[in-house]
C-alpha positions as CSV (number, residue, x, y, z in Angstrom):
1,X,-6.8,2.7,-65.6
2,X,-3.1,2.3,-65.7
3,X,-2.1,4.2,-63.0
4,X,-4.7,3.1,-60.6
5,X,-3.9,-0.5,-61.5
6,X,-0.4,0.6,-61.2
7,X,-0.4,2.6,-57.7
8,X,-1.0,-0.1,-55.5
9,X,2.2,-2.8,-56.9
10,X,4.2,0.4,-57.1
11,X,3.4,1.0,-53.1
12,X,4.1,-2.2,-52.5
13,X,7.7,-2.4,-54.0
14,X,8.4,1.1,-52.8
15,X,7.8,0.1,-49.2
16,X,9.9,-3.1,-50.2
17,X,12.2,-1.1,-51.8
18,X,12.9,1.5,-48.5
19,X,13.1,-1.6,-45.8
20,X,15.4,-3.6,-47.7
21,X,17.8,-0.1,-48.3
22,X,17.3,0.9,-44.5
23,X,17.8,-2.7,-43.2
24,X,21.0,-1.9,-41.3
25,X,18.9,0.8,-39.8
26,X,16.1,-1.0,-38.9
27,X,18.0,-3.8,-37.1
28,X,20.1,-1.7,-34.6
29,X,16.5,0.7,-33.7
30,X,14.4,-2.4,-33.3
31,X,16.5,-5.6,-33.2
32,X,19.1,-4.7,-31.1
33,X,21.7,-7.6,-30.9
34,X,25.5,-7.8,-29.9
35,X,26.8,-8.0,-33.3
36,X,25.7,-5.6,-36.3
37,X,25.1,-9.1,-38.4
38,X,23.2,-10.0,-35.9
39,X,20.7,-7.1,-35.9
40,X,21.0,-7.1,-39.7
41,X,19.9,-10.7,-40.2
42,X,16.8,-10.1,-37.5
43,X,15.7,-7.2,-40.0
44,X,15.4,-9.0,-43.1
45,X,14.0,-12.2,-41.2
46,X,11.1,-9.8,-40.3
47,X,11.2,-8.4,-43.6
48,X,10.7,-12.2,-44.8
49,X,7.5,-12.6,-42.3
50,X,5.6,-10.1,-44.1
51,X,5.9,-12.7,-47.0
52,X,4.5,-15.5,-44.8
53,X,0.8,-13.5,-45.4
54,X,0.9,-13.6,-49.0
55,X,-0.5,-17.1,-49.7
56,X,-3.4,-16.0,-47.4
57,X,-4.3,-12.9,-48.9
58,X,-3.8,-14.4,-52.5
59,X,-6.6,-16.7,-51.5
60,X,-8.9,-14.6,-50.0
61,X,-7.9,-11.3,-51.8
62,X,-7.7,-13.5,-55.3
63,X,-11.3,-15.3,-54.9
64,X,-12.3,-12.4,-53.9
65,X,-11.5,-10.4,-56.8
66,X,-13.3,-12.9,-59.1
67,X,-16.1,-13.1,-57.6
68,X,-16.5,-9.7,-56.8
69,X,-14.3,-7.5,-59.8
70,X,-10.9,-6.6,-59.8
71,X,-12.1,-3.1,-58.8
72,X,-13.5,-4.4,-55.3
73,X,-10.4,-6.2,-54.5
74,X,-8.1,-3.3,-55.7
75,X,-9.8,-1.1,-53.0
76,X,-8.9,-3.2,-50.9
77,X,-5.9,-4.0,-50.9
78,X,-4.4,-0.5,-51.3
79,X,-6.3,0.6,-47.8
80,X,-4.6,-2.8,-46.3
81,X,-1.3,-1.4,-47.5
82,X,-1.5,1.7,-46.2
83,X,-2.3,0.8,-42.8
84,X,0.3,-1.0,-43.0
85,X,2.8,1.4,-43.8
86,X,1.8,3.5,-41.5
87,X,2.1,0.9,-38.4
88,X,6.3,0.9,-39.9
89,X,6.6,4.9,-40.1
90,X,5.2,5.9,-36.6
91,X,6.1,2.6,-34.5
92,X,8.0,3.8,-31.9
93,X,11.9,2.1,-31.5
94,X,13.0,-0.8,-28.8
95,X,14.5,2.0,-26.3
96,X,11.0,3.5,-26.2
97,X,8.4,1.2,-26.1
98,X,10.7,-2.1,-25.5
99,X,9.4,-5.6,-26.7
100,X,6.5,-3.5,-28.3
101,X,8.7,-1.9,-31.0
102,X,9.4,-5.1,-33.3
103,X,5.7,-6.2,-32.3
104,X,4.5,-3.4,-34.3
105,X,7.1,-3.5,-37.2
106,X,5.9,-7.3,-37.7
107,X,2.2,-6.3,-37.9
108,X,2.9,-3.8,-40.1
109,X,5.0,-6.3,-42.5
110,X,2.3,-8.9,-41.9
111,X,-0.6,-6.5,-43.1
112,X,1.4,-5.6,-46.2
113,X,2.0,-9.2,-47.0
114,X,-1.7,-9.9,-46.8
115,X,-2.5,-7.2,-48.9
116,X,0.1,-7.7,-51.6
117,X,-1.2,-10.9,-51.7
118,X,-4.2,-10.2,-53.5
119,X,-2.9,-7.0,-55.8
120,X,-0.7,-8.5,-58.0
121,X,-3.5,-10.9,-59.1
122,X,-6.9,-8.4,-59.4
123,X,-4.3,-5.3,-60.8
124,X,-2.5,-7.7,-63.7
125,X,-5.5,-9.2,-64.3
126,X,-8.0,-6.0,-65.4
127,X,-4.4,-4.6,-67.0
128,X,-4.3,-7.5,-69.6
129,X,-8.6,-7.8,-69.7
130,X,-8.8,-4.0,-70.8
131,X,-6.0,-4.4,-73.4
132,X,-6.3,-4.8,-77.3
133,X,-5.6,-8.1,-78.5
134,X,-2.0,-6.3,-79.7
135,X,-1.8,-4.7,-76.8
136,X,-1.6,-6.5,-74.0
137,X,2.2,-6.9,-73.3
138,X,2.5,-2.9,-73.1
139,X,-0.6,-2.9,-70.9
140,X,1.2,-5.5,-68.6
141,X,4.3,-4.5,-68.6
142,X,2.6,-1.0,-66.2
143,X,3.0,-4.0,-63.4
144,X,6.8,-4.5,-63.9
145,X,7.1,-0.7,-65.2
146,X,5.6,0.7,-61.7
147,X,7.8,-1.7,-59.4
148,X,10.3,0.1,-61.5
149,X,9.9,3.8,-61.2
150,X,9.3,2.6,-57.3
151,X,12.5,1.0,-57.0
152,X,14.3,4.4,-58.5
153,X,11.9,6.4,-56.0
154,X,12.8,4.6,-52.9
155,X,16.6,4.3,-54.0
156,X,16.8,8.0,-54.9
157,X,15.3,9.2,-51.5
158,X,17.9,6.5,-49.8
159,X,20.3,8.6,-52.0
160,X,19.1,11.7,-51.1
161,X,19.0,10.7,-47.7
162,X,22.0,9.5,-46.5
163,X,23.7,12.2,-48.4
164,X,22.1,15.2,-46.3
165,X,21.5,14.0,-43.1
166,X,23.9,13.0,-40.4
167,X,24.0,9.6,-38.7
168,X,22.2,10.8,-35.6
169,X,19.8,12.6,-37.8
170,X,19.0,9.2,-40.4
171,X,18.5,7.3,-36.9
172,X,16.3,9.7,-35.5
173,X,14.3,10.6,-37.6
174,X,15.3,10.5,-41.6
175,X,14.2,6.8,-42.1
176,X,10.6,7.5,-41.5
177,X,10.6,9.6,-44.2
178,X,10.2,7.7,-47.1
179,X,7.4,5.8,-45.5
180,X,5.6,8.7,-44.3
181,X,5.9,9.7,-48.2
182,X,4.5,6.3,-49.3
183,X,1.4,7.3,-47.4
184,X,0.3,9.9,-49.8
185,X,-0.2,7.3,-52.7
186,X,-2.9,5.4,-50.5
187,X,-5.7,8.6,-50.8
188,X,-4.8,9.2,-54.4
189,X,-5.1,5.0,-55.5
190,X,-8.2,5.2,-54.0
191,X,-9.9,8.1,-55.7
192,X,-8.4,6.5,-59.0
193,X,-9.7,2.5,-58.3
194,X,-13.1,4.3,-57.4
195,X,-13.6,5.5,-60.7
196,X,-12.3,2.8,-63.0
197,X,-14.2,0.4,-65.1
198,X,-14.4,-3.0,-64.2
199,X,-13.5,-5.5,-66.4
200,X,-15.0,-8.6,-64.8
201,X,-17.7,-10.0,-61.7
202,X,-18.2,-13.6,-61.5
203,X,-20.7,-15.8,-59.9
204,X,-22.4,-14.8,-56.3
205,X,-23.7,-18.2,-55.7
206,X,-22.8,-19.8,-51.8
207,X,-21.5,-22.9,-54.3
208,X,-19.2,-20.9,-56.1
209,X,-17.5,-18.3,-53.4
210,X,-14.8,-20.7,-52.6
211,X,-14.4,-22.3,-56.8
212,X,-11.7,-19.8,-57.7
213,X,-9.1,-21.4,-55.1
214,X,-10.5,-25.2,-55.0
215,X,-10.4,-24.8,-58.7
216,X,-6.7,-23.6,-59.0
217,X,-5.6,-26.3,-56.9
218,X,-7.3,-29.2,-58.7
219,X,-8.2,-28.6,-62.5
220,X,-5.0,-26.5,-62.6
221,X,-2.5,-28.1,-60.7
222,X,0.1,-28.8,-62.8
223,X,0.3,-24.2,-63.5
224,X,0.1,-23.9,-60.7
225,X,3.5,-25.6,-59.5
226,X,5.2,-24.8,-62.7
227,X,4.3,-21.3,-62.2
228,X,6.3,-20.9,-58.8
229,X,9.0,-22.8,-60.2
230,X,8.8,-20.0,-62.8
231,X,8.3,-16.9,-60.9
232,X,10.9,-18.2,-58.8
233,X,13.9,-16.8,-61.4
234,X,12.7,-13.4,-61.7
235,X,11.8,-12.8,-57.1
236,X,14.9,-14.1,-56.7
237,X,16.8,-11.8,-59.2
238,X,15.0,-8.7,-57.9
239,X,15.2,-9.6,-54.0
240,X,18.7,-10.4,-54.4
241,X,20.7,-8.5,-57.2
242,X,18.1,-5.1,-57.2
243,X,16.9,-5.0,-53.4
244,X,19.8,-6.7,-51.3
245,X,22.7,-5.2,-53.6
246,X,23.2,-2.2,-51.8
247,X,23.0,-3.7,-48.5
248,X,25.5,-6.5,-49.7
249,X,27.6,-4.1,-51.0
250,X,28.1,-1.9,-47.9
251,X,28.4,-4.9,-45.5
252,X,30.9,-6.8,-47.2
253,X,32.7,-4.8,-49.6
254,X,32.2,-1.1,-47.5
255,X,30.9,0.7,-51.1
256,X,29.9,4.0,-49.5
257,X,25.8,4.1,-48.7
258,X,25.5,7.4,-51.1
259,X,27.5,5.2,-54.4
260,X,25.3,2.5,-53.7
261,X,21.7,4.2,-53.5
262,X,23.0,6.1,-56.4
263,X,24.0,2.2,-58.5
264,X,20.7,1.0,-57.1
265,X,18.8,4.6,-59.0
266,X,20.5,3.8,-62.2
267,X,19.4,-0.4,-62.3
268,X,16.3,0.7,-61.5
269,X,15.9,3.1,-65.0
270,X,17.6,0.0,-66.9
271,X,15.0,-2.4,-65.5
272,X,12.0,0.2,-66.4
273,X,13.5,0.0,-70.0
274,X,14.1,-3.4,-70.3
275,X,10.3,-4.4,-69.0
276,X,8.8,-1.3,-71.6
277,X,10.4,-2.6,-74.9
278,X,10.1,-7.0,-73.8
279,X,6.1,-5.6,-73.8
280,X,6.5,-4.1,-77.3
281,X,8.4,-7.3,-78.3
282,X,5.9,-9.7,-76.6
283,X,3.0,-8.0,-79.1
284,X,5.1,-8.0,-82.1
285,X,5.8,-11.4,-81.8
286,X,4.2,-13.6,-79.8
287,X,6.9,-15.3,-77.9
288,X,6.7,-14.9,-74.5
289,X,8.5,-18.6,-73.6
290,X,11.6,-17.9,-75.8
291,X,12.4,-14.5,-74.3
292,X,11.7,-16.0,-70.7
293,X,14.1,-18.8,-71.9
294,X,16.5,-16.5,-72.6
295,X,16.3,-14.0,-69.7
296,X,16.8,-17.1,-67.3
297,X,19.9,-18.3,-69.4
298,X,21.6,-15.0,-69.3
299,X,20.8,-14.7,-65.6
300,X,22.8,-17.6,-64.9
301,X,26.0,-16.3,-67.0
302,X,25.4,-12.9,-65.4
303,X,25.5,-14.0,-61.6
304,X,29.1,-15.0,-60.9
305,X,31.1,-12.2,-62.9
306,X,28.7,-9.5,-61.1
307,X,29.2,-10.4,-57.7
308,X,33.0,-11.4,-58.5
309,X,34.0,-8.3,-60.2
310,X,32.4,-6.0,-56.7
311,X,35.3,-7.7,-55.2
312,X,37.9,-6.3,-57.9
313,X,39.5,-3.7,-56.3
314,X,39.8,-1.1,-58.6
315,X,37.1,-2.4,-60.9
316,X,33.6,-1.3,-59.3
317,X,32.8,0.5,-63.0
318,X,33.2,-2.8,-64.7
319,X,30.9,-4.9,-62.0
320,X,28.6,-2.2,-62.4
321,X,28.4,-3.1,-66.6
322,X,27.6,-7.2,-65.4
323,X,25.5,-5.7,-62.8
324,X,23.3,-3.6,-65.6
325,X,23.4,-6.5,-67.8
326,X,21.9,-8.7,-65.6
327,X,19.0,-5.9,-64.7
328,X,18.1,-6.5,-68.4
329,X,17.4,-10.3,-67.8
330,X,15.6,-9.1,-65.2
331,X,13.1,-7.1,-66.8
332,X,12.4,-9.7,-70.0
333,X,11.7,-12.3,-66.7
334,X,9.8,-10.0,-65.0
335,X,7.4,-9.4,-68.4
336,X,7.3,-12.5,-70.1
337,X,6.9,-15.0,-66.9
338,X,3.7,-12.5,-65.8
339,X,2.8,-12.6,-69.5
340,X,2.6,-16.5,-69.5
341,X,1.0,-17.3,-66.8
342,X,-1.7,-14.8,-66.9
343,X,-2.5,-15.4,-70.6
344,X,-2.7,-19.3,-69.6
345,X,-5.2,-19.0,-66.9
346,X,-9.5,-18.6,-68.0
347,X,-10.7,-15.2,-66.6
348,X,-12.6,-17.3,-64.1
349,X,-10.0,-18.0,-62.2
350,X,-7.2,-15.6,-63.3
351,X,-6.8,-13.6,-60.6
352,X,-6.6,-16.1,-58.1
353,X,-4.5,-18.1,-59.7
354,X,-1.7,-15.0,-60.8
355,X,-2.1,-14.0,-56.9
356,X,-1.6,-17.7,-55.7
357,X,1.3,-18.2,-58.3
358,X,3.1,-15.1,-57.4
359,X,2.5,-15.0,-53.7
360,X,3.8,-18.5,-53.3
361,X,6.6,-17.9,-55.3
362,X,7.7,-14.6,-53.7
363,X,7.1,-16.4,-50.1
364,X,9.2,-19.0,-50.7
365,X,12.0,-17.6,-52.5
366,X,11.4,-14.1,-52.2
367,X,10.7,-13.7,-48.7
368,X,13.7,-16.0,-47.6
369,X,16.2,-14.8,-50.1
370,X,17.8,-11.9,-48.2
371,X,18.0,-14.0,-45.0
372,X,19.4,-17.0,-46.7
373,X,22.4,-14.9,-48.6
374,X,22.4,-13.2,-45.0
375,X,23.2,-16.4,-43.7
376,X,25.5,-17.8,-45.9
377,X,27.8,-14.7,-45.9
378,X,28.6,-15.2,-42.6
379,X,28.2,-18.7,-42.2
380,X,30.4,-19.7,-45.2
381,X,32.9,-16.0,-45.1
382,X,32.3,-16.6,-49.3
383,X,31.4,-13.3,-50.3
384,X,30.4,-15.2,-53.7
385,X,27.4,-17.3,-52.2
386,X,25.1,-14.8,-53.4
387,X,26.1,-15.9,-56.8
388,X,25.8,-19.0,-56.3
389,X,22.7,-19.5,-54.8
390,X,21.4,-17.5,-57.9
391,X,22.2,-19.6,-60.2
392,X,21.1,-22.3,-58.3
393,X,17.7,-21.3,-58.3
394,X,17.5,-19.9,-61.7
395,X,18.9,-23.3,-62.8
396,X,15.8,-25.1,-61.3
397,X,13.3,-22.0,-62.9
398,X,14.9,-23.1,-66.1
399,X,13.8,-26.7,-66.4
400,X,10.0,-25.0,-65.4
401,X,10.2,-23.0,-68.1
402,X,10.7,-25.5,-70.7
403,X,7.9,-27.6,-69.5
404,X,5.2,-25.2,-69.1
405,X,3.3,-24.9,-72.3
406,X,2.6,-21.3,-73.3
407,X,-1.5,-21.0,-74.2
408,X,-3.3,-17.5,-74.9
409,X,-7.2,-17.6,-73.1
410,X,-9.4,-14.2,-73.8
């Protein structure tokens, strides 16, 4: 049950994972432009479209799942993700196909965004429904745990990668490979989701297939906008410090590709450790605000020495320490802001709402994080205004936090 609730969030971040590391790669096949910026900041606004989809498929994809299981909606979602994928690994590149190349590399992003919508919700949802009552921040933390191990996956094949294969050969052909690779999950998710045991069907009635979403925005408001604000410190964490960093890091302070695929391998262990023992703490003791609290506070103290330090000649070992540090925060936010929100939400509408929550919050700071820091880089020449954007945002998240009131439904 864990690993087929897992598979699909893991695909997702994997795929995530391998655009945002092949960016650079991307831009000059598909979004050819006179400057490399230029080509750069096209890739990640069309890795930002893909986001635009998410709000959809959280609404359709979320309802769905509960009215119809978690299982249904699972299925689902994984086959819309794989289709996806596979428009991005065969498309064929601007000097082939012309205006047709970035076509296809939007649908594919659009596609996954729909999708993802609506697996975050139905997959976090039957993790915490099938757990012990002592139990259910280990079962949850599989969600966090998965985009982990995917993270680590995709940055070890970037590794591997751009280690063994020459420029012409990466170009060519080598960037395909990781999401020809993602592929093979899609067959094996759905043998798994077929064979799992639902945890929850609600009402087929014409009056209630559209109660989930109408419910979410009206009885539950108010969690609703406290939960993007919320989300909103952890997306913009990963997108910027876990996804982004190695891009950042070889644009404006030239780290070799291979030292930072390898950096990006090792935060991506740290992160699956820190997200493993928040769930143990989260079931010993109950206290899923104070460690969110926390995680957000040392986010913000974290943020300027990190991206400072990468700027130290001399010193890359020490930014790397900050860097690790902050990958902990990470993985508390990660746990114990999916822990609150989904415990807070009645099973009748919990998957919608998780999958409305999240999706909103990833598309409007998740989607737009890359191509905002993009932006500023080379609109401001401040190689901090990473940092400080991130703790601009984390600031807001903050004041969320301590108004959301943390509640525990069955």
């Amino acid at each position: 049950m864990i690993v087929g609730a897992s598979l699909g969030n893991g695909l997702e971040i994997f795929d995530f994972t391998v655009y945002s590391f092949f960016a650079t790669v991307i831009g000059k096949l598909y979004f050819p432009s006179d400057t490399a910026y230029g080509s750069l900041l096209m890739a990640v606004a069309v890795f930002g479209v893909g986001f635009v989809m998410r709000p959809l498929g959280s609404m359709v994809l979320g309802a769905y799942a509960d009215r119809k299981g978690r299982k249904a909606a699972m299925l689902a979602t994984i086959m819309l993700m794989g289709l996806g994928t596979a428009l991005i690994a065969f498309a064929p590149t601007h000097e082939q196909i012309g205006v047709w190349a970035p076509i296809l590399i939007i649908a594919g992003r659009l596609l996954q965004g729909f999708s993802a919508g609506g697996e975050v919700g139905a997959a976090t949802t039957l993790l915490l429904e099938s757990a012990g009552a002592n139990q259910r921040g280990a079962f949850v933390s599989w969600q966090a745990i998965s985009q982990g191990i995917a993270a680590l996956l995709g940055a070890s094949l970037g590794l591997l990668l751009t280690s063994v294969l020459s420029e012409d050969a990466l170009y060519s052909w080598g960037w395909r490979v990781p999401f020809i690779l993602g592929l093979l999950i899609v067959p094996v998710g759905v043998y798994i989701r077929r064979h799992i045991e639902e945890t929850h069907v609600g009402s087929d009635s014409a009056a209630a297939k559209q109660a989930p979403v109408r419910e979410m925005l009206t009885r539950h408001a108010s969690d609703l906008v406290l939960g993007i604000l919320m989300i909103m410190s952890g997306t913009v964490m990963v997108y910027i410090v876990l996804f982004y960093m190695p891009t950042y890091m070889m644009q404006t302070h030239h780290v070799a590709a291979p030292t930072a695929y390898l950096l990006n391998c090792l935060a991506a262990a740290v992160q699956i450790v820190a997200v493993y023992l928040s769930g143990k703490y989260v079931d010993r003791f109950k206290r899923s605000k104070r460690a969110m609290l926390f995680s957000i506070v040392a986010g913000m103290a974290l943020s300027y020495p990190t991206f400072w330090m990468l700027g130290v000649p001399g010193h890359l070992w020490l930014a790397v320490a900050f860097r690790m540090l902050l990958i902990v925060a990470i993985g508390i936010n990660m746990l114990t802001s999916t822990m609150l929100i989904v415990e807070a939400l009645p099973r009748s509408v919990r998957a919608t709402g998780v999958s409305m929550i999240y999706s909103f919050g990833v598309t409007i700071f998740g989607g737009s994080a890359q191509v905002v820091v993009t932006w500023l880089l080379k609109a401001t020449g401040n190689p901090m205004a990473p940092a400080w954007y991130l703790i601009g945002m984390l600031a807001a998240s903050l004041a969320a936090t301590c108004v959301f009131q943390e509640r525990r439904h069955a």
